[in-house]
N, C-alpha and C positions, 0 to 999 in steps of 0.2 A: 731588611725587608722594605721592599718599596707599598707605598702606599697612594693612594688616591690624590694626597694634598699636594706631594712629591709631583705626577703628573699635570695635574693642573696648574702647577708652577711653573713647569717646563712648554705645558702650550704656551700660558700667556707670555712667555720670555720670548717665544718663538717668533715674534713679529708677526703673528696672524691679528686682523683686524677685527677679530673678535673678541670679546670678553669671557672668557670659560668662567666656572663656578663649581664648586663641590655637589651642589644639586642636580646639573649634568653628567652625572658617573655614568649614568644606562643609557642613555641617549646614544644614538649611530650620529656619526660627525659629521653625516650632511644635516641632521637636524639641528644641531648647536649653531650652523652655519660655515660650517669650516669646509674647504675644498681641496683636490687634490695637492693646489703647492703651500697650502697650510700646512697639512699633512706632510708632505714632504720634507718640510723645514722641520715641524713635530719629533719626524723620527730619525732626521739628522742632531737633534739636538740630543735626544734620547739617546742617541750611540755615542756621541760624547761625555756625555754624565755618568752612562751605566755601563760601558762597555758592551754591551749587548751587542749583538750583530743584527738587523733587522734585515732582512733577505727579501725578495716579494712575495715568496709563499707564504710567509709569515704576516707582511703587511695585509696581506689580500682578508686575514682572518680577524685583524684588529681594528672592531668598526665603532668602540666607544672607547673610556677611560677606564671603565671596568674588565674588560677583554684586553686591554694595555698592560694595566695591575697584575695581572691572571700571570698572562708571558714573564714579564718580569719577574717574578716569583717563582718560575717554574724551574 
């Protein structure tokens, strides 16, 4: 099972110039401050760690780290 700490690992590995943190889980990712080539890096990394296939239909729905968790577990 993927979990929260797992995500937040993988933003900040991502080369976004943001700082993520565990207390960010609810937050939608323009709030954290992250933007679409944050994100984009986010869910390239993600398909490499988890195999996942992140599609856009899918991206279009995952707008924090807790709707990230959710997919990933599904």
């Amino acid at each position: 099972m993927f979990d929260v700490e797992f995500v937040v690992d993988i933003i900040n590995k991502s080369g976004s110039s943001v700082e993520v943190k565990l207390d960010d889980q609810a937050k939608k990712f323009s709030q954290i401050g992250l933007d679409s080539l944050d994100m984009f890096n986010v869910f390239i990394e993600l398909q490499d760690a988890t195999g996942k296939e992140f599609s856009d239909d899918i991206v279009e729905n995952l707008v924090s780290i807790s709707t990230i968790v959710e997919f990933l577990n599904s």
